[in-house]
ROSE-4610 file (N, C-alpha, C; in Angstrom, 1 decimal, always signed):
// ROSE-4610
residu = [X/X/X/X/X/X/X/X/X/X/X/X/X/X/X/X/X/X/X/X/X/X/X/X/X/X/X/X/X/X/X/X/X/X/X/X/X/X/X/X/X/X/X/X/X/X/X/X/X/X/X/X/X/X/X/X/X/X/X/X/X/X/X/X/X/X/X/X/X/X/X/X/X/X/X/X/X/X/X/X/X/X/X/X/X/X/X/X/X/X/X/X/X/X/X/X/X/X/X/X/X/X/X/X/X/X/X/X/X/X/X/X/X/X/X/X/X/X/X/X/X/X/X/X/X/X/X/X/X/X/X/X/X/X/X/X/X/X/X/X/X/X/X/X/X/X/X/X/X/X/X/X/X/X/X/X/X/X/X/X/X/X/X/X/X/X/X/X/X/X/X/X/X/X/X/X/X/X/X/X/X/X/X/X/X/X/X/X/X/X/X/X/X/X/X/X/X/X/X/X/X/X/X/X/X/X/X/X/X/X/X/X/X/X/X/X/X/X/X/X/X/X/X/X/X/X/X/X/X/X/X/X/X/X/X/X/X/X/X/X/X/X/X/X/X/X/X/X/X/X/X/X/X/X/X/X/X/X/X/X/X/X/X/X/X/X/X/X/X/X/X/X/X/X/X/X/X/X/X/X/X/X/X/X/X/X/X/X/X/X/X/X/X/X/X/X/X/X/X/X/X/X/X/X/X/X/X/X/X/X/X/X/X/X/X/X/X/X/X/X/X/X/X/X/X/X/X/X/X/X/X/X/X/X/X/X/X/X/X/X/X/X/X/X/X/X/X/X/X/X/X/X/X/X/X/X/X/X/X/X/X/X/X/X/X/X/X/X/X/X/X/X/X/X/X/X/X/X/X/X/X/X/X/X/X/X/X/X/X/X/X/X/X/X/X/X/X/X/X/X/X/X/X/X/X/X/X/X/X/X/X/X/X/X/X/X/X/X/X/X/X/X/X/X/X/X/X/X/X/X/X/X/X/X/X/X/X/X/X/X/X/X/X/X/X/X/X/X/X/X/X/X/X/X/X/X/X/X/X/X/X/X/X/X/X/X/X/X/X/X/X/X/X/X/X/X/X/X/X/X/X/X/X/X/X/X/X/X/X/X/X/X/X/X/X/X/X/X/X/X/X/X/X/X/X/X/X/X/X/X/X/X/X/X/X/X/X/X/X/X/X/X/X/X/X/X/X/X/X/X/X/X/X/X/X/X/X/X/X/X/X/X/X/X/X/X/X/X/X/X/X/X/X/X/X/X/X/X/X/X/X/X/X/X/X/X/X/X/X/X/X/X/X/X/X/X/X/X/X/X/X/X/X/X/X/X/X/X/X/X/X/X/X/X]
num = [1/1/1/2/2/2/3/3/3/4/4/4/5/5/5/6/6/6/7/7/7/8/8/8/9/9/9/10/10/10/11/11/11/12/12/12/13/13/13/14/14/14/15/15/15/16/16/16/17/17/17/18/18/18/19/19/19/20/20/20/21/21/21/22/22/22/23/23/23/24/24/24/25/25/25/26/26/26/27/27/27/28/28/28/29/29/29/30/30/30/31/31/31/32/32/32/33/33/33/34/34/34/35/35/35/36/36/36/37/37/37/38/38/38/39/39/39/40/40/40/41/41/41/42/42/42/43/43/43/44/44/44/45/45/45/46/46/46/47/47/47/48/48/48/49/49/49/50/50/50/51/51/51/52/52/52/53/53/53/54/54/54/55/55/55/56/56/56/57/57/57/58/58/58/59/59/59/60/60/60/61/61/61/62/62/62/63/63/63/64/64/64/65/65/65/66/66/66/67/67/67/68/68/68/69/69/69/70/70/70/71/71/71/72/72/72/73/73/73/74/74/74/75/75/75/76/76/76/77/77/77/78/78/78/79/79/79/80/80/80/81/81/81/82/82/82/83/83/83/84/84/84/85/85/85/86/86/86/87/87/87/88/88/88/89/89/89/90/90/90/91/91/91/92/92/92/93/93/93/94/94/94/95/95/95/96/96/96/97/97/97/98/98/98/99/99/99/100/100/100/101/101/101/102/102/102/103/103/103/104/104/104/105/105/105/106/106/106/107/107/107/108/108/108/109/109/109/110/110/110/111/111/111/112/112/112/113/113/113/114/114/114/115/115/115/116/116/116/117/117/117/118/118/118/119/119/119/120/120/120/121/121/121/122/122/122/123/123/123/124/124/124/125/125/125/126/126/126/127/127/127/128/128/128/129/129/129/130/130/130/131/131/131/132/132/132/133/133/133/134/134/134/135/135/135/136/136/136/137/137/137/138/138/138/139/139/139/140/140/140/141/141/141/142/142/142/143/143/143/144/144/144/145/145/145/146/146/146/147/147/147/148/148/148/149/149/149/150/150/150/151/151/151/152/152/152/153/153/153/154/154/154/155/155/155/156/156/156/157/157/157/158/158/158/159/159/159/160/160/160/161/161/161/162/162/162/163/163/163/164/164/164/165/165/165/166/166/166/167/167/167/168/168/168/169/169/169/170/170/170/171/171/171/172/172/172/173/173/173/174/174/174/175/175/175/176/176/176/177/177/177/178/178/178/179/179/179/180/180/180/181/181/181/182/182/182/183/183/183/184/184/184/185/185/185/186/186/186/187/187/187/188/188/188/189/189/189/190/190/190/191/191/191/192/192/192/193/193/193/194/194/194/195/195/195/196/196/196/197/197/197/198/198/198]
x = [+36.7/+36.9/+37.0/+36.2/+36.4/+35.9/+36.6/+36.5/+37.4/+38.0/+39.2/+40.5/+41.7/+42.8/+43.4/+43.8/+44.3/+45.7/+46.9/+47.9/+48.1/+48.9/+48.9/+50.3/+51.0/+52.3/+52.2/+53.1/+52.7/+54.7/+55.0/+56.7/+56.1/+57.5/+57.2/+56.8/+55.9/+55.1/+54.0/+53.7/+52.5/+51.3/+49.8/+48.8/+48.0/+47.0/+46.2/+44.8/+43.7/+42.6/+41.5/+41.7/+40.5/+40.1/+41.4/+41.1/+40.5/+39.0/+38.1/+38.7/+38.8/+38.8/+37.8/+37.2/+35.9/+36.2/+35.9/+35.6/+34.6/+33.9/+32.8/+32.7/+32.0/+32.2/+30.5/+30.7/+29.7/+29.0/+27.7/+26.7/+26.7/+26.5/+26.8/+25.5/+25.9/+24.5/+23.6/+22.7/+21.4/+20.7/+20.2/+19.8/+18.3/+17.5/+15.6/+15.4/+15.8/+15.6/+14.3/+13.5/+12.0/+11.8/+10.4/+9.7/+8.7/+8.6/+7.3/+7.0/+5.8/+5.3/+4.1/+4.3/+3.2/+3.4/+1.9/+1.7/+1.3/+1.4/+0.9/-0.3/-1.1/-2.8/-3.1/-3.7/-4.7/-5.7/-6.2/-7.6/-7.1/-6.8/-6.3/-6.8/-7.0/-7.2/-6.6/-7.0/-6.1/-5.4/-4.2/-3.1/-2.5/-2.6/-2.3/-0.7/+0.4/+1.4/+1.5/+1.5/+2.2/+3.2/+4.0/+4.9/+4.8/+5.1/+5.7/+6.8/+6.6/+8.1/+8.5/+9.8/+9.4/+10.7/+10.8/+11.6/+12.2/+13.5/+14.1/+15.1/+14.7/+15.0/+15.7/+16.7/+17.4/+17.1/+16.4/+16.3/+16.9/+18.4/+19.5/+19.4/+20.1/+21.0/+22.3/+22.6/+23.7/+23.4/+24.3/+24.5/+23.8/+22.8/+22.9/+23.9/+24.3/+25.0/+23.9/+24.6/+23.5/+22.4/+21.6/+20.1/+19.9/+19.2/+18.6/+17.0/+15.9/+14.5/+13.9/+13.1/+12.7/+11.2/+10.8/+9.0/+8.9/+8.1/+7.8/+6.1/+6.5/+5.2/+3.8/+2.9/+1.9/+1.7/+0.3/+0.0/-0.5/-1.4/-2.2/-1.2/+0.1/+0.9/+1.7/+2.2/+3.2/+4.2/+4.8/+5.8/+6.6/+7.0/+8.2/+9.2/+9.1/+10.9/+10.9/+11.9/+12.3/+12.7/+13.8/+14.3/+14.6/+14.8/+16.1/+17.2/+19.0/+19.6/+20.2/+20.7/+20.5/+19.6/+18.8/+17.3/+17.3/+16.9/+17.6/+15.9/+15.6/+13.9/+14.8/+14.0/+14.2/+12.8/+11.9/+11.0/+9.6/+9.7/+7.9/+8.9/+10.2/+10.8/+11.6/+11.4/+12.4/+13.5/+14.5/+15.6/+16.5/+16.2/+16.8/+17.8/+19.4/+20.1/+20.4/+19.8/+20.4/+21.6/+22.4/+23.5/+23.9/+24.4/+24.5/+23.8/+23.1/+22.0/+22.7/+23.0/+23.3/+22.2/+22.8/+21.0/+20.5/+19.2/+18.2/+18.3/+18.9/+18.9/+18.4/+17.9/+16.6/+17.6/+16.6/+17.2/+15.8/+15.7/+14.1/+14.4/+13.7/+13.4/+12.2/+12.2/+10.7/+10.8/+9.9/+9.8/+8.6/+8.4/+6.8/+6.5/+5.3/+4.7/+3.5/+2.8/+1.5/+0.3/-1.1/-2.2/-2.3/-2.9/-3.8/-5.0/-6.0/-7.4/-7.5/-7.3/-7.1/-5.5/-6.1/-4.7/-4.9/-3.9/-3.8/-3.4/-3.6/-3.3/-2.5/-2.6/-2.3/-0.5/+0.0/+1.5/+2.4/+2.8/+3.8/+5.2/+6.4/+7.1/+7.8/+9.4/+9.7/+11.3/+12.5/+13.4/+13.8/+14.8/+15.2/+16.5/+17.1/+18.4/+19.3/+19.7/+20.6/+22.0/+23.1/+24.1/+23.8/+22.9/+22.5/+21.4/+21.3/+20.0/+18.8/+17.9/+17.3/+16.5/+15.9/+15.6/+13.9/+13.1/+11.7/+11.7/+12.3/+11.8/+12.7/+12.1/+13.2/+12.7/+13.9/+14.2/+14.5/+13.9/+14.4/+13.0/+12.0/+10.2/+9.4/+8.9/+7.8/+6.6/+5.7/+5.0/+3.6/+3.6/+2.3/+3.2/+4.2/+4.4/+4.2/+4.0/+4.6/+5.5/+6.6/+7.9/+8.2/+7.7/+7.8/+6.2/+5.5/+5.0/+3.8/+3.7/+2.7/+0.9/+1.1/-0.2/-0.5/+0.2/+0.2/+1.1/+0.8/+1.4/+2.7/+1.9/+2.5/+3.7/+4.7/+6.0/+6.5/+7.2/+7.9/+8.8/+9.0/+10.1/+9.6/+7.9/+7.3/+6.0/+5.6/+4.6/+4.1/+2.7/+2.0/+1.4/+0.5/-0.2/-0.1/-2.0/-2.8/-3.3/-3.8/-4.6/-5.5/-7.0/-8.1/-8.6/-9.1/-9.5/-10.7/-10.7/-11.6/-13.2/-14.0/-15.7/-15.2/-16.0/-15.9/-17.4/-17.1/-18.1/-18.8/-20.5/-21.0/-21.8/-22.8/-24.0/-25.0/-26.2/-27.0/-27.2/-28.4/-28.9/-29.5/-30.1/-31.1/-30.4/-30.3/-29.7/-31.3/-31.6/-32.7/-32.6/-33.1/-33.2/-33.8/-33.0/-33.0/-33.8/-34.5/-35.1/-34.9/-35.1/-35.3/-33.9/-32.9/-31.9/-31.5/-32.9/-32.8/-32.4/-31.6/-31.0/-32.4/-33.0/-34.1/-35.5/-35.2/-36.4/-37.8/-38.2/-39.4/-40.4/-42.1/-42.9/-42.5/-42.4/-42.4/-41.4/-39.8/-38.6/-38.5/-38.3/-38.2/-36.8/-36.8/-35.2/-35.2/-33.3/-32.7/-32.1/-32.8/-32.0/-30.8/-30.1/-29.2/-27.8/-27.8/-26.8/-25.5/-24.1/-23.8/-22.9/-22.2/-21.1/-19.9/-18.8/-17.4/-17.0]
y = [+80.0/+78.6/+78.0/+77.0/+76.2/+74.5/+74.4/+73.0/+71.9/+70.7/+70.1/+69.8/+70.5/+70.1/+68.7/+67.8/+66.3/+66.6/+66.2/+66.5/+64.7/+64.1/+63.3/+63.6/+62.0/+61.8/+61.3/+62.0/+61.1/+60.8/+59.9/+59.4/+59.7/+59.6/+60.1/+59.1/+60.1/+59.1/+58.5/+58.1/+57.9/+58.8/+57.8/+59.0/+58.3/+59.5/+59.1/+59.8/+59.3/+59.8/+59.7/+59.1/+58.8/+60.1/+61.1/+62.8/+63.1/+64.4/+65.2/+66.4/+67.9/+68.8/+69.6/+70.6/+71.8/+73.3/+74.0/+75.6/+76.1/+76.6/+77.0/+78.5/+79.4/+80.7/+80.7/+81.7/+82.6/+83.6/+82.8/+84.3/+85.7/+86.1/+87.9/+88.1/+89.1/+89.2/+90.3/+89.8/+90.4/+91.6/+92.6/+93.9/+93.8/+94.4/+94.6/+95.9/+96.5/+98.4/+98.2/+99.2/+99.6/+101.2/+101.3/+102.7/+103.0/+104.2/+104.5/+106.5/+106.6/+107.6/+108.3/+110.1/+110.5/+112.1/+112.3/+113.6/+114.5/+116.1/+116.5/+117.2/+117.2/+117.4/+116.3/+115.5/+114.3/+115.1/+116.3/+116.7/+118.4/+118.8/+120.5/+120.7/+122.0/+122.6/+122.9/+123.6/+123.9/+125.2/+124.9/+125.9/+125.7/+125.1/+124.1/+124.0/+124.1/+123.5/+122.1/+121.3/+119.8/+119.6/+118.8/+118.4/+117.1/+116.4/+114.5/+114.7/+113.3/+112.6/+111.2/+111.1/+109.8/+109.2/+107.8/+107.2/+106.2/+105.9/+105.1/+104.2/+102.9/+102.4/+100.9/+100.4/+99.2/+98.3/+97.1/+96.5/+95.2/+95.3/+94.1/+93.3/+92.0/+92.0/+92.6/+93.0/+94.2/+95.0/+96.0/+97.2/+97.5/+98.3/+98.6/+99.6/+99.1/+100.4/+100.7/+102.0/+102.5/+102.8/+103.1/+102.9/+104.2/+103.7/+104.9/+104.7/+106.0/+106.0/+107.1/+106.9/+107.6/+107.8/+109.3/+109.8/+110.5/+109.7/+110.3/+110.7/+112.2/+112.8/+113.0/+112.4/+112.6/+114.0/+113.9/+114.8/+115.8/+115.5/+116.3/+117.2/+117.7/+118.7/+119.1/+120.2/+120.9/+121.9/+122.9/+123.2/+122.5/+121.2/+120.4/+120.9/+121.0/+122.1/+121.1/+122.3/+122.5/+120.7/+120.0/+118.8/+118.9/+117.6/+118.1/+117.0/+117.7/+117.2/+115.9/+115.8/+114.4/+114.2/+114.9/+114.5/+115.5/+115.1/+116.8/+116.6/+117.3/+117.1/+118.0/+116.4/+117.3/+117.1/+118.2/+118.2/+117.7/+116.4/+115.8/+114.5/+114.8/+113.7/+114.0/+113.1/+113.6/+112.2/+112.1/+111.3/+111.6/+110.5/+110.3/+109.5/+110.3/+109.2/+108.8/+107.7/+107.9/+107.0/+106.1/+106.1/+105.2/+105.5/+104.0/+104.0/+102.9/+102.8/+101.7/+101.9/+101.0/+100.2/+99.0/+97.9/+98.6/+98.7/+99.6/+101.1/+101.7/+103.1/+103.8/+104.4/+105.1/+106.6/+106.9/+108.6/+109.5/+110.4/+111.0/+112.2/+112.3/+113.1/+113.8/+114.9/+115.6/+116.5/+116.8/+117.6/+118.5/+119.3/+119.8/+120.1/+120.1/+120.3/+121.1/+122.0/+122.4/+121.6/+121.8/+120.7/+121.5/+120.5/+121.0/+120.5/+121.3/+120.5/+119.1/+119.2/+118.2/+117.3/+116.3/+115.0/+114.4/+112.9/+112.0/+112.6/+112.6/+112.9/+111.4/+110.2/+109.2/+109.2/+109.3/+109.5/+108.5/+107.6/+106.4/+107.1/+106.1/+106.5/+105.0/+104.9/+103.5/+103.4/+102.8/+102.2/+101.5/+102.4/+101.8/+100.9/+101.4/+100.8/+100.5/+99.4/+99.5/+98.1/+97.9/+97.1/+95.9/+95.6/+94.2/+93.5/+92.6/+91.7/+92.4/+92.8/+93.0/+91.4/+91.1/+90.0/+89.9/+90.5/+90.4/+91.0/+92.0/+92.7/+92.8/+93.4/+93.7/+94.8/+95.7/+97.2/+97.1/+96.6/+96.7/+96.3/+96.3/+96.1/+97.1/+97.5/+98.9/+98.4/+99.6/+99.0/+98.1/+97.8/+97.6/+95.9/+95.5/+94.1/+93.4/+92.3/+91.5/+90.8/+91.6/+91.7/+89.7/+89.5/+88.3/+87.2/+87.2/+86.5/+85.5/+86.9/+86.3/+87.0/+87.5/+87.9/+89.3/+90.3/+91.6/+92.2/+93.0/+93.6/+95.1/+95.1/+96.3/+95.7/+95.7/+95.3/+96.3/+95.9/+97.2/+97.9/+97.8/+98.8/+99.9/+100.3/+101.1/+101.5/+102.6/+103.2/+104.3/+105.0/+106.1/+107.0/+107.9/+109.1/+109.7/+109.9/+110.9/+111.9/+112.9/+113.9/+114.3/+114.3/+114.3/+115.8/+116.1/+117.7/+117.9/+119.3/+119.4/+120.4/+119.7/+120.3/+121.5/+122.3/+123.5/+124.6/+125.5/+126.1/+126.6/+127.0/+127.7/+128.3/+129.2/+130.6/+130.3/+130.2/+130.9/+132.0/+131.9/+133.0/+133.9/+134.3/+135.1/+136.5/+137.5/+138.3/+139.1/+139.3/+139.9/+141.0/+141.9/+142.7/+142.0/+141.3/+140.1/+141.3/+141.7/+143.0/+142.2/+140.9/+140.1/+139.6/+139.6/+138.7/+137.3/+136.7/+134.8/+134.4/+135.2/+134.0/+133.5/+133.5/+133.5/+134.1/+134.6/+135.4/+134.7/+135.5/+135.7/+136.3/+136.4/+136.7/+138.2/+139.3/+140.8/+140.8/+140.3/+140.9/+140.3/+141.8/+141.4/+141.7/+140.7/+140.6/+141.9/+142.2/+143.0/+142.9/+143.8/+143.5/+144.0/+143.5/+144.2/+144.1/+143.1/+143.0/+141.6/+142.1/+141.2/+140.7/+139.3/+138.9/+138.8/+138.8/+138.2/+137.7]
z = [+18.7/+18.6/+20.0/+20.2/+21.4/+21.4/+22.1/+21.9/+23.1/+22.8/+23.4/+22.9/+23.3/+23.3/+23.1/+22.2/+22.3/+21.5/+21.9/+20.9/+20.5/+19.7/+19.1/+18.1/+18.5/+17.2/+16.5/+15.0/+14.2/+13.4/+13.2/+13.0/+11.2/+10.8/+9.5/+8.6/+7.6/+6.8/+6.7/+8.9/+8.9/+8.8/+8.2/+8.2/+9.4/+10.3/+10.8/+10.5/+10.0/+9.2/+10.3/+11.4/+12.8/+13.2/+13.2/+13.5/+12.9/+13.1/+12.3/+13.6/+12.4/+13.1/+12.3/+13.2/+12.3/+13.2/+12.1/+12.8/+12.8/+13.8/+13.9/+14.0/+13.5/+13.4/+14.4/+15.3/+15.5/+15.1/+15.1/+14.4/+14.4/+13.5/+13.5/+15.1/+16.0/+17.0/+16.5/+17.1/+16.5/+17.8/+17.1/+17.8/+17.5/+18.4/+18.1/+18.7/+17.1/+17.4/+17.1/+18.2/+17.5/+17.7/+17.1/+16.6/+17.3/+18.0/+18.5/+17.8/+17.8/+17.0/+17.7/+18.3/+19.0/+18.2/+17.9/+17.9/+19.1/+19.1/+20.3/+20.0/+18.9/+18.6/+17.9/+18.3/+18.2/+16.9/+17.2/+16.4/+16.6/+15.2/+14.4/+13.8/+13.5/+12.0/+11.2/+10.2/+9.1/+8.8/+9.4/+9.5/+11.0/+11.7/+12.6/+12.8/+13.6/+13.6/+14.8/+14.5/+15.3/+15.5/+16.0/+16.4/+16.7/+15.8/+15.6/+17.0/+17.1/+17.9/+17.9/+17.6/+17.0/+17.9/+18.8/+19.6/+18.8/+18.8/+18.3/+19.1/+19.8/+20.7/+20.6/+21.3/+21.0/+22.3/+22.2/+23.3/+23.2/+22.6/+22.6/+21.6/+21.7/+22.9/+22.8/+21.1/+20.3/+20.7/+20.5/+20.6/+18.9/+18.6/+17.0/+16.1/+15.3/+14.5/+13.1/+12.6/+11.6/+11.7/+12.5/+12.4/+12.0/+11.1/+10.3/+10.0/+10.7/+10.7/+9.2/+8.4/+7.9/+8.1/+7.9/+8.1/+6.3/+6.0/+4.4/+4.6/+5.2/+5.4/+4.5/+4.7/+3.3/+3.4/+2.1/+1.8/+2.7/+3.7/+4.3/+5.5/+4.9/+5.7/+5.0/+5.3/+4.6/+5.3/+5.0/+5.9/+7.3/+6.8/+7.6/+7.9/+8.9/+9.4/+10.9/+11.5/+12.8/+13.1/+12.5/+13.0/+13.5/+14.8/+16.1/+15.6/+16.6/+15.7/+15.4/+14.6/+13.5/+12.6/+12.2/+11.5/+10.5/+9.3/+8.1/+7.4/+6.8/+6.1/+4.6/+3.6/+2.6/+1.7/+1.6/+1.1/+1.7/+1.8/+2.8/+3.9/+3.6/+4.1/+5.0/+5.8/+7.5/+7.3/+7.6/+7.5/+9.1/+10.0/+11.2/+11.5/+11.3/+12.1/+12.9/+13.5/+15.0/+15.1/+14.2/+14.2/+15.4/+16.2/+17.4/+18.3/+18.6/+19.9/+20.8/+22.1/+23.5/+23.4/+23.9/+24.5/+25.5/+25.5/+26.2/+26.4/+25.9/+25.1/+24.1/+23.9/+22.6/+22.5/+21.0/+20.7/+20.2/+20.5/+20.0/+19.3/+18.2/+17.1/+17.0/+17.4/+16.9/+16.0/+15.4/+14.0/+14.0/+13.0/+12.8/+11.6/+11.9/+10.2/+9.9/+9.4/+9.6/+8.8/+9.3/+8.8/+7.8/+6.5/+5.9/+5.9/+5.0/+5.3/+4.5/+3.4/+2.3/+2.3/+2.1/+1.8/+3.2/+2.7/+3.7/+5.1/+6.2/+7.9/+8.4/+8.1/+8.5/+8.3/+8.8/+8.8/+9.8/+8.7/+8.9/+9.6/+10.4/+10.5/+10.8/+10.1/+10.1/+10.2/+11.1/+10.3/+9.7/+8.7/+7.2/+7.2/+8.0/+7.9/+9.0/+9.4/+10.4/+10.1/+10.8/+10.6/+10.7/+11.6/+12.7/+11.5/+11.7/+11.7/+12.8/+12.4/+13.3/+14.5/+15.4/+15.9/+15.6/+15.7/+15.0/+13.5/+13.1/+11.8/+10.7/+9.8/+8.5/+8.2/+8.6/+7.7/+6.5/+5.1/+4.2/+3.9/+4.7/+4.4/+4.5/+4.0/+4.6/+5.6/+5.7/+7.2/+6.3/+5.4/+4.6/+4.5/+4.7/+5.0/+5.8/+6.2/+7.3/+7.7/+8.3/+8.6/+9.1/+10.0/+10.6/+10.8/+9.7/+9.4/+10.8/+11.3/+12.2/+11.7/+10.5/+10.1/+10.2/+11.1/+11.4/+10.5/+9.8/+8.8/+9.4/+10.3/+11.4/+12.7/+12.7/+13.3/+14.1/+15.2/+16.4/+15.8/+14.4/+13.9/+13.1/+13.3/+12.7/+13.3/+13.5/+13.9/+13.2/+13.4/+13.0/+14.1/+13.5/+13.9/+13.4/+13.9/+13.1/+13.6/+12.4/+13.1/+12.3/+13.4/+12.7/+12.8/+11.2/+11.3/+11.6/+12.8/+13.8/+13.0/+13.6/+13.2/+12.8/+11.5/+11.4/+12.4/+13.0/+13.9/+12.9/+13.5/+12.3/+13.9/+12.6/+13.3/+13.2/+13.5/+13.3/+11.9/+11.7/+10.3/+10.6/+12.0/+12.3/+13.1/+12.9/+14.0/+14.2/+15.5/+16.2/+17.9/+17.9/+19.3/+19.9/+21.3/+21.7/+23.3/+23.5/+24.7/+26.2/+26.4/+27.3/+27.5/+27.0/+26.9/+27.3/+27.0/+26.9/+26.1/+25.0/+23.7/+23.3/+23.0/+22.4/+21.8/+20.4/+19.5/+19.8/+20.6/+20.8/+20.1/+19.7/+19.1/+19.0/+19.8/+20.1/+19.7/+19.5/+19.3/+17.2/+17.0/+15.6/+15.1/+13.8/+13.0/+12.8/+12.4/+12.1/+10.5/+9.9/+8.3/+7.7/+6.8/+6.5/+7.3/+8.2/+9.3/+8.3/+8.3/+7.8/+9.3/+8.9/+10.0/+9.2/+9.4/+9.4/+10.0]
């Protein structure tokens, strides 16, 4: 409360109604924790281990309490392990507390998971929960909203990465006594039958 001091008599009985007093509460302060999201293969194959990392960062003007990040890994991976600590996986889901963040201090979480060939690769990662009001976003929105209504459905309190599965290599059909050794069957060098590969 702030304001000016006036003191004032009043003899008994009299009223004075010219006084107005008010209290003013201050707003709860507001924190703008955000998300950032990197894989370390861009483009795997299938059977592949990755490693997500996911930053979780407060750039004021609060201090954050509670923040809590979740990764609800799709389809296209499986064996999710190895959280670092604070971060527990149960099943396709990684659950990150990072619990109090300083203004301008972050906490990082990496994890892993192996590719598969089939299912979604596109892998969201978002905070769900924190004490504060956030100042651009709402953790209680997924990334498919638009948090603050400037048309981008995608807000600093969520990010992705992917990983795209890489060309499969192939051979050649012809195996031949190559006599010249140009990599190239020539009229005189004839196929070999019966030749398998693995």
């Amino acid at each position: 409360v702030s304001g000016v001091t006036i003191d004032t008599k009043l003899t008994a009985g009299e009223n004075d109604t010219t006084w107005d007093a008010g209290m003013y509460k201050k707003p709860p302060a507001k924190a703008d924790v955000s998300l950032t999201k990197d894989v370390n293969q861009t483009t795997a194959y299938p059977g592949d281990v990755v490693r997500f990392t996911i930053v979780v960062k407060n750039d004021g003007p609060a201090t954050a309490t509670g923040v809590v990040a979740t990764d609800k890994v799709p389809s296209g991976y499986t064996n999710v392990s190895n959280p670092s600590s604070g971060a527990t996986v149960n099943g396709q889901t990684v659950t990150m507390k990072a619990g109090t963040i300083k203004v301008h201090a972050s906490k990082t979480f990496p994890f892993e998971a192996t590719v598969k060939e089939s299912g979604e690769h596109l892998n969201w990662a978002e905070v769900t929960a924190m004490d504060q009001d956030d100042t651009d976003s709402n953790v209680s929105k997924g990334h498919t909203v638009d948090d603050n209504g400037d048309g981008n459905p995608i807000d600093d309190d969520e990010d992705s990465a992917e990983v795209t599965i890489g060309a499969k290599a192939s051979i050649g059909d012809t195996v031949w006594e190559d006599t010249d050794n140009d990599g190239i069957q020539d009229a005189n060098e004839q196929g070999v039958s019966g030749v398998k590969v693995h």
